[in-house]
Backbone as CSV, one residue per row, in Angstrom:
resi,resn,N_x,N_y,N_z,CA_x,CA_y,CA_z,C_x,C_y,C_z
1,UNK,15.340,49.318,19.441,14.343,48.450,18.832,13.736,47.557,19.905
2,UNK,12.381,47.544,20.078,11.505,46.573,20.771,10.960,45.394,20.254
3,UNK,11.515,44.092,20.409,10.904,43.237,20.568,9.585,42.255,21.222
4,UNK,8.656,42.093,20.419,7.921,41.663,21.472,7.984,39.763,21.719
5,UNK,7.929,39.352,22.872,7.796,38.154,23.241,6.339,37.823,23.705
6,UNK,6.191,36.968,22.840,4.213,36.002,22.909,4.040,35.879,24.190
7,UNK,3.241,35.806,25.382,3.140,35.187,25.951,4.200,35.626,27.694
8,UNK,4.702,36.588,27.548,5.539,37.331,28.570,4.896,38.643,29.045
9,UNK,5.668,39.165,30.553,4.654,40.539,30.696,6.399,40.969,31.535
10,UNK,6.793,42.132,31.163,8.077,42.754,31.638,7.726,43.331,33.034
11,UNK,8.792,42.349,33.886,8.823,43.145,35.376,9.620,44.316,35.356
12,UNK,10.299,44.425,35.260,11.650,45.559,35.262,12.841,45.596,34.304
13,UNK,12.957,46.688,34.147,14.554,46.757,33.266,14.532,48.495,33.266
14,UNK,15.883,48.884,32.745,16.312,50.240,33.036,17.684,50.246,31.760
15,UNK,17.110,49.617,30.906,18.361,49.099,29.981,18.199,50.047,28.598
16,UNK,19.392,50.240,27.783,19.395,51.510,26.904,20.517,50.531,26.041
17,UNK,20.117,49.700,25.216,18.916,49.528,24.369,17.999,48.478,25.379
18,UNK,16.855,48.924,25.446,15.926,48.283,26.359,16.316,46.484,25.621
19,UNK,16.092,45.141,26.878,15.694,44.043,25.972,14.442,43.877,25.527
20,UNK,14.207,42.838,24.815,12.801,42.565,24.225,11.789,43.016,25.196
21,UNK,10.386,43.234,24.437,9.367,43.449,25.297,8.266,42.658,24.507
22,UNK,8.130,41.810,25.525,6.631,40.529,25.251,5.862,41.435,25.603
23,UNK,4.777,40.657,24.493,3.106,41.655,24.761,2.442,40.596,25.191
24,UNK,1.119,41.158,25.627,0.392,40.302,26.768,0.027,38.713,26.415
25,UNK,-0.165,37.839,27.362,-0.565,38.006,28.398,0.359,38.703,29.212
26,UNK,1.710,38.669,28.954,2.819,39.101,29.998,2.626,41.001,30.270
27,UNK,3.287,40.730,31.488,2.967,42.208,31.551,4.495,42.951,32.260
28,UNK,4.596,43.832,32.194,5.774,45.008,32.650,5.425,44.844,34.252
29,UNK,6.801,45.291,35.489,6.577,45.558,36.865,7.676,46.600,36.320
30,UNK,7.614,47.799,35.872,9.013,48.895,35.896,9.503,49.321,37.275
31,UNK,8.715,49.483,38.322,9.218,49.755,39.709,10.011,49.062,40.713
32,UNK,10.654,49.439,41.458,11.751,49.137,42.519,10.470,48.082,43.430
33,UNK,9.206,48.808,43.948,7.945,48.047,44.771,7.542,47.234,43.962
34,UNK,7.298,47.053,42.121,6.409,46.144,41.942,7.646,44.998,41.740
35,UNK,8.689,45.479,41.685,9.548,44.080,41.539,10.057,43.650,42.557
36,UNK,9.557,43.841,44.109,10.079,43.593,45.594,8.655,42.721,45.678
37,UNK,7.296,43.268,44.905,5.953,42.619,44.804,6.580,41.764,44.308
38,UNK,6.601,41.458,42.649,6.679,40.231,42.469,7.798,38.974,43.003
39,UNK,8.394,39.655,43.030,9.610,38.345,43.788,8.889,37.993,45.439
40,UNK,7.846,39.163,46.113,7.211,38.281,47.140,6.481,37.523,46.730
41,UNK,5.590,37.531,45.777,4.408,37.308,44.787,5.081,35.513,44.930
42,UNK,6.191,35.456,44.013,6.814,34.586,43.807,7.501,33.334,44.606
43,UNK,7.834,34.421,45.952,8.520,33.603,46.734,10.110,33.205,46.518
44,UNK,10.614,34.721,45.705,12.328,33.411,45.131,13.151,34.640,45.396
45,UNK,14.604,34.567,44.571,14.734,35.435,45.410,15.254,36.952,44.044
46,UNK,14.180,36.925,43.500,13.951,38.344,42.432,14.618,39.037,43.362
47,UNK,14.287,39.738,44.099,14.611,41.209,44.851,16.166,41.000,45.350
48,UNK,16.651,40.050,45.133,18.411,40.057,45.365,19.047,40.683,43.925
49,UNK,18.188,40.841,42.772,18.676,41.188,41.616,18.488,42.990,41.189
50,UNK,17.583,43.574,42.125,17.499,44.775,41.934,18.450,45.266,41.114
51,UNK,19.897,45.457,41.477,20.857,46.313,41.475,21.145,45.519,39.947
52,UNK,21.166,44.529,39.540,21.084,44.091,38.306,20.068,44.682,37.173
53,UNK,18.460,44.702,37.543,18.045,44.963,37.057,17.698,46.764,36.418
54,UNK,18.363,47.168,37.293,18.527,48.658,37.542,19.352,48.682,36.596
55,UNK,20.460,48.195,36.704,22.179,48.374,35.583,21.334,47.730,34.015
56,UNK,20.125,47.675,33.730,20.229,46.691,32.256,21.100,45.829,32.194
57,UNK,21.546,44.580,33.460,22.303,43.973,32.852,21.063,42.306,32.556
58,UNK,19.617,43.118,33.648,18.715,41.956,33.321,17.224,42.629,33.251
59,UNK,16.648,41.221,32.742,15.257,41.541,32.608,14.131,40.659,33.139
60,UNK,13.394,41.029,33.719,12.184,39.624,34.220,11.045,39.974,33.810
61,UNK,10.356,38.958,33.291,9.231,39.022,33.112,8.731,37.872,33.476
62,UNK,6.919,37.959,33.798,6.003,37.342,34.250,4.857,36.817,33.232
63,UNK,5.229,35.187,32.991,4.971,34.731,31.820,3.609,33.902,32.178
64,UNK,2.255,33.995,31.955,0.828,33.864,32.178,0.176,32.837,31.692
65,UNK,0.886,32.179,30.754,0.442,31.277,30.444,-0.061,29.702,30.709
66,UNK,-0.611,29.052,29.862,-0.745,27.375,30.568,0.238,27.221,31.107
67,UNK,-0.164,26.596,32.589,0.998,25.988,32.901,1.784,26.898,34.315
68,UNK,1.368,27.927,33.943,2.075,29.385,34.634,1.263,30.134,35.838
69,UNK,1.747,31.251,36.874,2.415,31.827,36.214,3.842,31.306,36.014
70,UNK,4.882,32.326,35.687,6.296,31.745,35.879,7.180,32.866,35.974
71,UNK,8.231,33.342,36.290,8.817,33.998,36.122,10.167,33.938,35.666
72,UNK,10.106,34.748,34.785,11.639,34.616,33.475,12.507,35.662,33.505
73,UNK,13.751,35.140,33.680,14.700,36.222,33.659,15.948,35.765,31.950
74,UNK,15.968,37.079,32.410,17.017,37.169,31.134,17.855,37.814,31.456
75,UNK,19.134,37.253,30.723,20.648,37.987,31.631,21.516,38.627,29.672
76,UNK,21.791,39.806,30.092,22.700,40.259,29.138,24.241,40.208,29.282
77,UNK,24.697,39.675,28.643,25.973,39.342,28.648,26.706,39.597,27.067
78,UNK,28.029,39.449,26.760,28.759,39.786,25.618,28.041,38.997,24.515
79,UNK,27.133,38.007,24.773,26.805,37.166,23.689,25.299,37.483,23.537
80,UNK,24.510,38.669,23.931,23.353,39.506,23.311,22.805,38.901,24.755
81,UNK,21.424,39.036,24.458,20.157,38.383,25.738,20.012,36.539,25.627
82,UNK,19.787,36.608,26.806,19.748,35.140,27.229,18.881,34.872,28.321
83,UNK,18.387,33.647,27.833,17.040,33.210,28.938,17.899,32.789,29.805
84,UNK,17.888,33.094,31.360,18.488,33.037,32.029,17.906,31.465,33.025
85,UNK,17.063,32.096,33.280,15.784,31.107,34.374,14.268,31.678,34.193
86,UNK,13.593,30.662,33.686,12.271,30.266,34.300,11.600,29.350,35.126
87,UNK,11.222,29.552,35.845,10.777,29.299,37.570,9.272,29.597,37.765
88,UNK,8.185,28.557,38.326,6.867,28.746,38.988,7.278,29.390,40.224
89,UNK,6.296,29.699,41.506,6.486,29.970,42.627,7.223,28.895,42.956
90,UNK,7.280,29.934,44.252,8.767,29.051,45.433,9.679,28.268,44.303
91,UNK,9.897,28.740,43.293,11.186,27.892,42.441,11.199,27.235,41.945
92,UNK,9.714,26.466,41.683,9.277,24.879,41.337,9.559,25.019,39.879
93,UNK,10.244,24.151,39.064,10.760,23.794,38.096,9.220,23.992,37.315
94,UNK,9.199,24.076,36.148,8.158,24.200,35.316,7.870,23.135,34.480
95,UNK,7.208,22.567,34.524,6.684,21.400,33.282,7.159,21.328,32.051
96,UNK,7.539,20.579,31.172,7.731,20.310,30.128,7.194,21.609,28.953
97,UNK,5.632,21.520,28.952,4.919,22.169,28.470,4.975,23.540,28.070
98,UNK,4.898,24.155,29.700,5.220,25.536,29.839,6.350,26.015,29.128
99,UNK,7.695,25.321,29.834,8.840,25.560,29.457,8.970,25.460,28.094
100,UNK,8.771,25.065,27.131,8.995,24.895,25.635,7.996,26.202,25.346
101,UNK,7.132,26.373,25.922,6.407,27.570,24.945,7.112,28.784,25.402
102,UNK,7.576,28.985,26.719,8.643,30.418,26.961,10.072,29.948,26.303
103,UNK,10.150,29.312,25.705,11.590,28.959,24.844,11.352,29.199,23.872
104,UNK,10.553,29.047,23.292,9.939,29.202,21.508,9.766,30.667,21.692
105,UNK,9.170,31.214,22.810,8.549,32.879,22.498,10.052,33.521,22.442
106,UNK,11.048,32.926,23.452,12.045,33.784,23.847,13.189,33.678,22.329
107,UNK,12.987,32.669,21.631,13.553,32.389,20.597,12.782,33.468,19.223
108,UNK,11.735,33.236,19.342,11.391,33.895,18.249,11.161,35.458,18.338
109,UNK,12.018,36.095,19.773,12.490,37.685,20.382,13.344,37.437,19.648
110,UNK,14.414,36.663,19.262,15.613,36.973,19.238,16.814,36.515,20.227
111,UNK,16.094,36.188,21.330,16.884,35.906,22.575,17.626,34.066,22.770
112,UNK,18.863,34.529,23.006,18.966,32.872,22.540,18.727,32.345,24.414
113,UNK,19.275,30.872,23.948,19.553,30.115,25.298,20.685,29.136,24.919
114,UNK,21.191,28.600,26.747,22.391,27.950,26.476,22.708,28.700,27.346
115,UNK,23.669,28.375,27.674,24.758,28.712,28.786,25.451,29.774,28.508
116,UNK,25.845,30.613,29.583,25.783,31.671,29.829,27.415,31.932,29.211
117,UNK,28.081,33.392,28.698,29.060,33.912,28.312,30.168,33.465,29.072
118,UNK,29.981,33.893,30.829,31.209,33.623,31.752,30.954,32.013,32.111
119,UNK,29.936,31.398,32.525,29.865,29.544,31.880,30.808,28.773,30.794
120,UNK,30.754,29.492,29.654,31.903,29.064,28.558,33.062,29.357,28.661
121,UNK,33.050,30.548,29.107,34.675,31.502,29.286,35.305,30.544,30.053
122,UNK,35.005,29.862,31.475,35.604,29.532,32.604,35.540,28.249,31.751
123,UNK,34.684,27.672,31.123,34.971,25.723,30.530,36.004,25.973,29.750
124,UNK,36.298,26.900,28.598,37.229,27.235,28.025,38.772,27.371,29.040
125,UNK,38.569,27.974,29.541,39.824,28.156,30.522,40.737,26.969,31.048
126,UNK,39.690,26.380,31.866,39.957,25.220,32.347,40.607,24.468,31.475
127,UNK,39.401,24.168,30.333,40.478,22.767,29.028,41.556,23.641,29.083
128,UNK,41.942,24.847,29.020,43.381,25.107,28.483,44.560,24.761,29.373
129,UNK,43.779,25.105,30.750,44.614,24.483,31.764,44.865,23.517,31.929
130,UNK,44.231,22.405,31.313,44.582,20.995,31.574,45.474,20.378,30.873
131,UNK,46.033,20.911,29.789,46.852,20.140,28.668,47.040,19.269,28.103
132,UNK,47.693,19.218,27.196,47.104,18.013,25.944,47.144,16.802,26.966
133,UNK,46.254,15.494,26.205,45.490,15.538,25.489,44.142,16.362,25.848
134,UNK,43.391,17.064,25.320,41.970,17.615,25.635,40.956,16.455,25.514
135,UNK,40.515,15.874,26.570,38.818,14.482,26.467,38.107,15.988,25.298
136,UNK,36.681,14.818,25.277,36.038,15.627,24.741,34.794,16.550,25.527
137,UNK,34.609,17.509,25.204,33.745,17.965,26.234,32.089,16.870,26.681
138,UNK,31.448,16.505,27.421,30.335,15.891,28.063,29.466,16.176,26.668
139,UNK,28.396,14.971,26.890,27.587,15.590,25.835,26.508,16.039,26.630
140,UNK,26.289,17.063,26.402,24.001,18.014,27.155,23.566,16.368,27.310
141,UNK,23.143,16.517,28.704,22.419,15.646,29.006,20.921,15.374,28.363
142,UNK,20.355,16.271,28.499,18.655,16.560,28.011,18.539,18.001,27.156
143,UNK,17.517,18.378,26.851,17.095,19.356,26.669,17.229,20.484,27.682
144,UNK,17.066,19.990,28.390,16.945,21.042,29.789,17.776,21.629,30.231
145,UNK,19.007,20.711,30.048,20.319,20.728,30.577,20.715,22.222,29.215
146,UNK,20.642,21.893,27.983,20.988,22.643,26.782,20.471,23.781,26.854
147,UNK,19.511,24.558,27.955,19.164,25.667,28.105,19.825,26.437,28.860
148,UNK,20.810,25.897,29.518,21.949,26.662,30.660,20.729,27.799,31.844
149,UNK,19.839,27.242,31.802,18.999,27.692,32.960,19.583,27.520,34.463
150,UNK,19.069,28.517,34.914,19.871,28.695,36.740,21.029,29.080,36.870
151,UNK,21.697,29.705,35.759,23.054,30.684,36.202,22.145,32.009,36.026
152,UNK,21.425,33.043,36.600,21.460,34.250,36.535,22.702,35.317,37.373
153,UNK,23.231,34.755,37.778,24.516,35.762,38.020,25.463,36.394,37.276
154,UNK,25.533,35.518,35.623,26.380,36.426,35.199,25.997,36.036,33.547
């Protein structure tokens, strides 16, 4: 099943069940060159993820909108698709603006956000290691913070 996301354009994936697929403005890079393009395009470091994106364990797309471009990754993990990171060139954090409308599109794919599967696994771990009493966990600083953006590794 294909999903489409508002406002996204798919760089690459090789994934069976494919993730979502945003319809334009966003557009597809399916190739090994156009996704070595866009991560030059970009300036970051996309093309360290090849071998990821090859395995379906991710997806990027190139999101066109106000504000943009931007580039969005999504990481699959035990807990379905997840917005991983969205990023302007050279890495520059994205505006308020932008960012809420690739959150809303990526939400209304289906795709959640929040912190990543092995992120929880390892906070989980830890409290167990620490023993009673358990504090309580921190509260999300911001919004921003509650998107678990910038772990794409796992």
């Amino acid at each position: 099943m294909t999903v489409e996301i508002p406002g996204m354009m798919k760089v690459m994936t090789v994934l069976l069940p494919p993730p979502p697929s945003p319809p334009p403005p966003s557009q597809a890079v399916p190739q090994y060159s156009c996704c070595t393009k866009t991560a030059h395009d970009f300036r970051n470091c996309l093309r360290d993820f090849v071998a990821d994106l090859a395995s379906g364990r991710m997806a990027v797309y190139v999101w066109r909108g106000e504000g943009g471009p931007a580039a969005v990754a999504l990481r699959q993990d035990p807990g379905g698709w997840r917005l991983a990171e969205a990023r302007a060139r050279d890495n520059i954090e994205l505006a308020d603006a932008p960012l809420m409308e690739i959150v809303a599109a990526v939400k209304a794919a289906g795709i959640r956000t929040g912190e990543s599967w092995g992120w929880l696994n390892r906070r989980l771990e830890d409290r167990a290691l620490e023993g009673p009493p358990l504090p309580a966990p921190p509260a999300v600083r911001d919004w921003r913070a509650a998107l678990g953006l910038g772990n794409i590794w796992d």
